[in-house]
N, C-alpha and C positions, 0 to 999 in steps of 0.2 A: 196749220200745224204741220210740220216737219213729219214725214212717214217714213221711219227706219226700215230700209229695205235690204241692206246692205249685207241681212245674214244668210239671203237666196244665194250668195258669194257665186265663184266660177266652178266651183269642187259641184261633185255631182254628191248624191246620197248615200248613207252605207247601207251595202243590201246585205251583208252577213259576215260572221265574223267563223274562223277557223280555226283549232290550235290543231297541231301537231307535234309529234318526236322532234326535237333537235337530232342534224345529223348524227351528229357523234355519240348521242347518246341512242338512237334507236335500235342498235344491232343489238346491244344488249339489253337493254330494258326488252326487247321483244323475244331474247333468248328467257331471260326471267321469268317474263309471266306466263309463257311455254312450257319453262319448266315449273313453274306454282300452280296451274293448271293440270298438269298430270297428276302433281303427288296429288292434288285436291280431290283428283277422280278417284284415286286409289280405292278399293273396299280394305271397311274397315279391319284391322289385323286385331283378334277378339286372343286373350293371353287364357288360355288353355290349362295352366295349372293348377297348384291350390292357391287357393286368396289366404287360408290363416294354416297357421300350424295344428290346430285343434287338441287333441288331448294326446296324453302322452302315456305310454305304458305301467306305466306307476304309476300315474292316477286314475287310469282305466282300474287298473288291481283295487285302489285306495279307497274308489266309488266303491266294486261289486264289496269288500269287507264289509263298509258301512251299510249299503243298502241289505247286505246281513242280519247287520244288530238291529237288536227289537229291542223295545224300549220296557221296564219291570214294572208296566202302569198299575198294576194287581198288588205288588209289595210296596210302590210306593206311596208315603205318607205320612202323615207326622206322629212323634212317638210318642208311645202309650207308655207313659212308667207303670209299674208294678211294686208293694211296698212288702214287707220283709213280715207285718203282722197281719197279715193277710192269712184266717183261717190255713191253719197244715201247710203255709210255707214254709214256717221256720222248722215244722219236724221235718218237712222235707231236705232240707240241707243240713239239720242237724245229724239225722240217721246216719246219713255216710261216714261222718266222725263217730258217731259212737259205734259201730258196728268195728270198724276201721283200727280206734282208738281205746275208743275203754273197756269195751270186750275182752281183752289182751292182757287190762292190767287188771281188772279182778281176777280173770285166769292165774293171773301170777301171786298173787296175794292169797287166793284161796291153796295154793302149790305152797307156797313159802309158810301159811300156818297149820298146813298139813306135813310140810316137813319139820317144822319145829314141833309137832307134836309127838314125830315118834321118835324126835332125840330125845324129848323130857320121858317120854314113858320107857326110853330104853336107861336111862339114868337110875328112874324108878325102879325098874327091875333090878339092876346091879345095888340096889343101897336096901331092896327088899321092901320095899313099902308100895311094890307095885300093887291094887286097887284098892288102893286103903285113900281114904279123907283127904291126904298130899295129893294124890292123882288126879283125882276130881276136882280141889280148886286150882291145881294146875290148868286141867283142859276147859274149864269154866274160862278162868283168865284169857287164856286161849283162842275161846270163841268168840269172848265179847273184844279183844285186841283185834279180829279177822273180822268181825261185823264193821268197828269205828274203822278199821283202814278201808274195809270194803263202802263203807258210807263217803268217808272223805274223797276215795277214790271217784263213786258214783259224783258226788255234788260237785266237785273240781271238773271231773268229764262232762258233766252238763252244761260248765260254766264254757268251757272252752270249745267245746261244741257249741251253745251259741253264738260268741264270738267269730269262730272260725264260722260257722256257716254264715252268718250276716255279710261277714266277709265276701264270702266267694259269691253270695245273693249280689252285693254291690259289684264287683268284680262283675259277674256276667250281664250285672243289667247295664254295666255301661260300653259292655262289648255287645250287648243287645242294641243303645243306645246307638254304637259308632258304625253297627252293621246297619240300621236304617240307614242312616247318615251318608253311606255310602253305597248304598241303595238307591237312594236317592239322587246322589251326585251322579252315577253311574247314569241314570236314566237321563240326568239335565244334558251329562257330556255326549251322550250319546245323541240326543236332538241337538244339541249345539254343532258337534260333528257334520251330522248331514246337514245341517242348513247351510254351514261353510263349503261344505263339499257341494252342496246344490249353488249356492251362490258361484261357484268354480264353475261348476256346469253352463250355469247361464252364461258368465260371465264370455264362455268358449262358445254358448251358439248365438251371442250377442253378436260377438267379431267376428261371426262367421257371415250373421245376415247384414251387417255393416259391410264386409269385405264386398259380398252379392249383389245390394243396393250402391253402393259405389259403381263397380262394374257396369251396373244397369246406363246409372247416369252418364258413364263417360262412352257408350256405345251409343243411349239417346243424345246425347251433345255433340259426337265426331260431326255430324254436317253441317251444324252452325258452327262448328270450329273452324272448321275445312272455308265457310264461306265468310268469316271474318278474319282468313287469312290470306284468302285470294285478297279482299280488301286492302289490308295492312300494305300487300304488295306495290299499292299505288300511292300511299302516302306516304309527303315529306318528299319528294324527288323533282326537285326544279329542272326538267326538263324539257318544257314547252315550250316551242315557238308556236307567234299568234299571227297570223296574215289575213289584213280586213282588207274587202270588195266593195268598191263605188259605182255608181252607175256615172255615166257621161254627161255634161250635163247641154240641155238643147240651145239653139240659136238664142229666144226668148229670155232663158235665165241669164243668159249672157249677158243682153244688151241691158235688162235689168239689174243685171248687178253690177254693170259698169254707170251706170245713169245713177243708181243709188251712189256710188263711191262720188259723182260733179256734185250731188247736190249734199253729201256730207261737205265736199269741200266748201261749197259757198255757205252754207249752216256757219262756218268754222271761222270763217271772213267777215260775217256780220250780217249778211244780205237774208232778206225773208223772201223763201223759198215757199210761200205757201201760195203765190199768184202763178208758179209754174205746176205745181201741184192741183192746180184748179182753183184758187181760191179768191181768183180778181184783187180790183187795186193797182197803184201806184206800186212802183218797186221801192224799198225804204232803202234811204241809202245808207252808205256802211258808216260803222264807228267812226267818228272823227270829222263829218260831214253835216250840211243842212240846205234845209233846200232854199232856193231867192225865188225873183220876182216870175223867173222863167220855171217851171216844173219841171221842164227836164232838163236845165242845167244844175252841177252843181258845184260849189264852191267852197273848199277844205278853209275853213276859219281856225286860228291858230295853227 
């Protein structure tokens, strides 16, 4: 069998491979990373100012008002009515009207049948029957005319004085009503207030410790920055040349790689190569031949 030896060739081995800059491109690519290099080294430049705006003078004011108000946790709560027949309510609202009001008008009534009596008794006198029987069922009439107006007057004062005080009893219970009411709102808006104003607040030391924690990060990240940008520096830039190193190759491989190239050729030709290779035997002769009577003649038939 045929022994391929033909890939020992004449070339020697490669002992190592090199790239390098391209002329034309090394002055600069090495001005480059020179200068990607420095800025890389730089220390970090930390920005010194404020990170947020935080609160603003009008709402500094807007806080300390709120944090002021106090909340009416003592008066507030849900309303109690109060009803109008309730033991000495009603003379209670009643009295301001009759003191106010029908006091005034029996005063006038008892005036008005006291001055009608001393026109009749001055009549009397002028017609001369003054203390006689005419006189006295005059001033009888009199009395009981000044009693029925004083009575009508008292029961109509009474009535209206009811009336009126029931009144003003509803009147104030529902300004009692709307003062809880707004008591009560007062105290809701007033925790509503600050909660808003507190949500403000945070909302300003939220962005503040955001603004801080930011900061943080991009002062811990400046040197993995720095060193994924020296990176960056090198990628994508076809500039290498590659120059590979052989070694020489000896006498030996020589002769052997010329002696493999005779016996590809006679392989090629038809002849078996395996009796020069060691392998004994007749030599077989090539395609197109056979052998006669003689073994080592031969003679081409067709």
């Amino acid at each position: 069998m045929a022994t391929d030896i033909g890939n020992t060739g004449d070339a020697g081995q490669p002992l190592g491979m090199e790239s390098s800059l391209s002329n034309w491109a090394g002055p600069y690519v090495t001005d480059m990373l020179g200068k990607g290099k420095a800025l890389a080294q730089t220390p970090y430049q930390a920005y010194t100012g404020p990170l947020t705006a935080g609160s603003s003078a009008l709402q500094n004011q807007a806080f300390t008002g709120l944090a002021g108000l106090s909340m009416p946790t003592s008066t507030m709560g849900a309303y109690n009515p109060t009803s109008f027949t309730t033991p000495g309510m009603a003379e209670s609202y009643m009295s301001p009207y009759l003191t106010a009001s029908l006091a005034p008008q029996l005063a006038e009534a008892q005036r008005q049948s006291e001055i009608q009596r001393v026109q009749n008794a001055g009549r009397l006198t002028k017609a001369g029957a003054y203390g006689g029987s005419r006189q006295a069922i005059m001033e009888s009439e009199g009395v009981r005319g000044l009693l029925a107006n004083l009575a009508g007057i008292t029961g109509r004062g009474y009535e209206e004085a009811y009336r009126t005080g029931m009144g003003q009893f509803n009147t104030e219970e529902q300004r009692r009503q709307q003062a809880q009411d707004m008591t009560n709102k007062y105290g809701f808006d007033v925790s509503r207030m600050q909660q808003d104003a507190g949500a403000t607040q945070r909302g300003i030391e939220s962005e503040g410790i955001a603004a801080d924690y930011g900061q943080f990060k991009e002062e811990r990240d400046d040197p993995f920055k720095k060193v994924q940008y020296m990176q960056s520096l090198l990628q994508g830039m076809p500039v290498e040349a590659q120059s590979a190193t052989y070694s020489q190759p000896t006498g030996l491989s020589s002769v052997l790689g010329a002696g493999g190239g005779i016996l590809k050729l006679l392989e090629d030709m038809g002849f078996d190569t395996s009796s020069i290779l060691g392998g004994g035997g007749a030599t077989k002769p090539p395609a197109g031949y056979t052998d006669i009577a003689d073994p080592n003649e031969t003679r081409k038939i067709g």
